[in-house]
C-alpha positions in Angstrom: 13.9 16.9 10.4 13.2 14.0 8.0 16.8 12.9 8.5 16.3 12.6 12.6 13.0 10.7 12.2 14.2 8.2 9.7 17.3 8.2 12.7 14.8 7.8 15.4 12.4 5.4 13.3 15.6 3.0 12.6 16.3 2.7 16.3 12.5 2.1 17.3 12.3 -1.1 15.0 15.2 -2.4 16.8 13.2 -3.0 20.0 12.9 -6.4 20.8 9.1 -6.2 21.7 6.3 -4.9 19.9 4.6 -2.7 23.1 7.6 -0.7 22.8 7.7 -0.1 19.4 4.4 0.8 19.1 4.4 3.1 22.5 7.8 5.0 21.1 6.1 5.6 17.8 3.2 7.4 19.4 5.9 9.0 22.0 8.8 9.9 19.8 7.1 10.7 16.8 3.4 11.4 17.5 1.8 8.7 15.6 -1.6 7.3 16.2 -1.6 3.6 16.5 -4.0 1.3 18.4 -3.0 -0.4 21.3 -3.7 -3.5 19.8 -2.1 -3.1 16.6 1.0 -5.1 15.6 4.3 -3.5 14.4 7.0 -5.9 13.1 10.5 -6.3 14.0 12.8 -3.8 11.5 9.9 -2.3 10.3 10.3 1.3 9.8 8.0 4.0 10.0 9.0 7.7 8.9 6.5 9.6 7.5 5.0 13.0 8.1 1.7 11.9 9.6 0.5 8.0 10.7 -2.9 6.9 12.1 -3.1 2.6 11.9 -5.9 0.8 13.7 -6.0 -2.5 14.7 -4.0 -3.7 12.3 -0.8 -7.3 12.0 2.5 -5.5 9.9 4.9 -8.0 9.3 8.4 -7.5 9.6 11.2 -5.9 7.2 8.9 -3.0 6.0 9.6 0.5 5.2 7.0 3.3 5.2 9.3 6.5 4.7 8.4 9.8 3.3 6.5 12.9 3.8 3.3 11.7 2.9 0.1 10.9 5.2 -0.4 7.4 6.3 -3.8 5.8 7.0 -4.1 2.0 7.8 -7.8 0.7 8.7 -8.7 -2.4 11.1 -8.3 -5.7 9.9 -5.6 -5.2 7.6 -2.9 -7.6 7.5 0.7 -6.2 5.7 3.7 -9.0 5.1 7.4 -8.4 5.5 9.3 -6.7 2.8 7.1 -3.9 1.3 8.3 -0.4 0.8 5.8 2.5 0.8 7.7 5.1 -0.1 7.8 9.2 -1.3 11.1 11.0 -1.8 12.2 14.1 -0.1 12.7 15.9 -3.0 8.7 16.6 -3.1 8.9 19.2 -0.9 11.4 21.5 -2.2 9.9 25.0 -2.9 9.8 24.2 -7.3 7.2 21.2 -6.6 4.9 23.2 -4.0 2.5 24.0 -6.7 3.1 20.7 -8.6 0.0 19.1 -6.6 1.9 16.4 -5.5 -0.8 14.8 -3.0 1.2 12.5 -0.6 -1.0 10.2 1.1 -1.1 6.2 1.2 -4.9 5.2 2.2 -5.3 1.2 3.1 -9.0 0.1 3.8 -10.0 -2.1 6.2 -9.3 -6.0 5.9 -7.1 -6.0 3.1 -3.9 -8.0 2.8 -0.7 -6.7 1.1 1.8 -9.9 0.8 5.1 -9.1 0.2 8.2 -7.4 -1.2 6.0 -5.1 -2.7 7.0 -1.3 -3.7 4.2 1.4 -3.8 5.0 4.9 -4.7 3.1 7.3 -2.6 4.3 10.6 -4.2 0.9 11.1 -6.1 -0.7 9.1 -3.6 -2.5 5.5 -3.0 -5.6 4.2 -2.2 -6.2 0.5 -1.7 -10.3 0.1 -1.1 -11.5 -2.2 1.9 -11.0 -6.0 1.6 -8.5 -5.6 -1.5 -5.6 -8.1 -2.0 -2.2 -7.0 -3.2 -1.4 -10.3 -3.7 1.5 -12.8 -4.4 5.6 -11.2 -4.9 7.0 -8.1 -6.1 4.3 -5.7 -8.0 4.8 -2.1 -8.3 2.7 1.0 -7.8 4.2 4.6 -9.3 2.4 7.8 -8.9 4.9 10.3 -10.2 6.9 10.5 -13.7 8.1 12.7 -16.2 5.0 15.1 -17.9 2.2 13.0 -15.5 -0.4 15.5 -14.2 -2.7 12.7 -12.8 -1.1 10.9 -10.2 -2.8 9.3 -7.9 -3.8 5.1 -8.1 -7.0 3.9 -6.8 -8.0 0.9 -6.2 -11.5 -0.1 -5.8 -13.1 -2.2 -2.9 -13.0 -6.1 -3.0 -10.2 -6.4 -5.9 -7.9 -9.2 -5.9 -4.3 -7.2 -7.9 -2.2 -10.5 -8.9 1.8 -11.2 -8.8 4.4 -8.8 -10.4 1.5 -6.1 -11.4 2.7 -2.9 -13.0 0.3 0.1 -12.5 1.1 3.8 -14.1 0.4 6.9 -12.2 -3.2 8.1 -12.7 -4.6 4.4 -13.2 -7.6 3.4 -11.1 -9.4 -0.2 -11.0 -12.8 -0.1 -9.9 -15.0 -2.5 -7.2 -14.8 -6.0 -7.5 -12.0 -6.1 -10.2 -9.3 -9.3 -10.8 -5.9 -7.8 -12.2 -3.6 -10.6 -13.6 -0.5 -11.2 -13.0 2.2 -9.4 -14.4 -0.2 -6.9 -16.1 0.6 -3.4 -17.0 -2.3 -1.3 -15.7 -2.7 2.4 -17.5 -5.5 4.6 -17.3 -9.1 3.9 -15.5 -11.4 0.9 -15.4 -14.2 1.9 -14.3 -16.4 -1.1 -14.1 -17.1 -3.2 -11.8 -16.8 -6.9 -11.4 -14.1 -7.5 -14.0 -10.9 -9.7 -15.4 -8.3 -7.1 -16.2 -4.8 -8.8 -18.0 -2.4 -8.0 -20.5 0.3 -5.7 -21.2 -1.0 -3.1 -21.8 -4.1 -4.5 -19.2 -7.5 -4.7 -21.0 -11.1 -5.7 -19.6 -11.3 -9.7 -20.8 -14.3 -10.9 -19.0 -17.2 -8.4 -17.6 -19.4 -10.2 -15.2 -16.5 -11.9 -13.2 -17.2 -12.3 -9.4 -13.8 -13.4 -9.1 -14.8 -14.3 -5.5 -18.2 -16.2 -5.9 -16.1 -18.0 -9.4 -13.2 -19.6 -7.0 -15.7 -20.0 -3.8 -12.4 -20.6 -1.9 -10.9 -17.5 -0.4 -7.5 -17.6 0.8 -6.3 -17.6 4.1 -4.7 -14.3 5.3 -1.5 -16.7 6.7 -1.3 -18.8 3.7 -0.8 -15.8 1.6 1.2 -14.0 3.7 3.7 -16.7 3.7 4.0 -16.6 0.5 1.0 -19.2 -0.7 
């Protein structure tokens, strides 16, 4: 079965127009997606379960796996992220291994690009969040882990080339630097989170009020 949806998800982000990618996804493979979502060109979508609002996916992106996929309003996804969960998760020795599977992305947050997010464990990104800036990585299964899943908290802004370790959680109003190495929970609020291995450096940090110049979803999206 997961063989002939990846099959049928391949030929469905061929179509040249985005109506009939969207209407063959809900027709072939039962997903819900909003009429006035946006589905890029040669982006593929295989997974066992997929509800997305009104939401703009770029192109070039793979969401394959058995795993639950939720995608709120507002959200804006660039080309070349992989959101992905291996077969092997639901062979009969890892039933009781309380793998979770989902990937949860809140409303009005932007994922850039040529990201990779492992949603074995399963994924949370909380409304308004930024996966910002080129290649940062998300793993929610390893050798010995027992907690699993990432969350991330509302309003965070996660900066270029990140590295988070299953069962690691930022919380609400959190900056991650870039190229930081995120283990274990943060669990306060309105923080500057850096290093290798990430630590709290500043408490107090609105990062948003601090820069008083939000991006613009396109800018970023291309890759500014």
């Amino acid at each position: 079965m997961a063989k002939i949806r990846l099959l049928v998800s391949m030929g469905i982000s061929l179509c040249p127009l985005n109506w009939m990618r969207r209407l063959l996804y809900q027709l072939l493979l039962g997903y819900k997606i909003d009429r006035k979502a946006y589905i890029g060109f040669m982006t593929i979508i295989a997974v066992q379960n997929a509800d997305i609002e009104v939401v703009n996916i770029g192109m070039f992106n793979k969401f394959v796996g058995p795993y639950d996929l939720t995608i709120k309003k507002g959200t804006s996804i660039g080309k070349g992220n992989e959101f992905s969960c291996g077969e092997w998760v639901t062979a009969q020795r890892y039933q009781q291994s309380g793998y979770e599977r989902f990937c949860k992305i809140g409303e009005d947050c932007v994922v850039t690009r040529s990201h990779y997010f492992d949603t074995t464990g399963g994924f949370s990104l909380g409304d308004r969040s930024w996966i910002a800036g080129y290649s940062s990585q998300f793993w929610t299964h390893g050798i010995g882990t027992r907690d699993r899943a990432i969350s991330i908290g509302e309003d965070c802004y996660i900066g270029s080339a990140a590295r988070f370790a299953p069962g690691s959680s930022v919380y609400n109003n959190s900056l991650v630097g870039l190229g930081s190495i995120v283990v274990g929970s943060f669990s306060k609020e309105n923080v500057l989170i850096t290093g290798t291995p990430a630590r709290v450096i500043k408490t107090e940090y609105h990062w948003r009020t601090r820069y008083n110049s939000p991006l613009n979803d396109s800018d970023e999206l291309k890759g500014g």
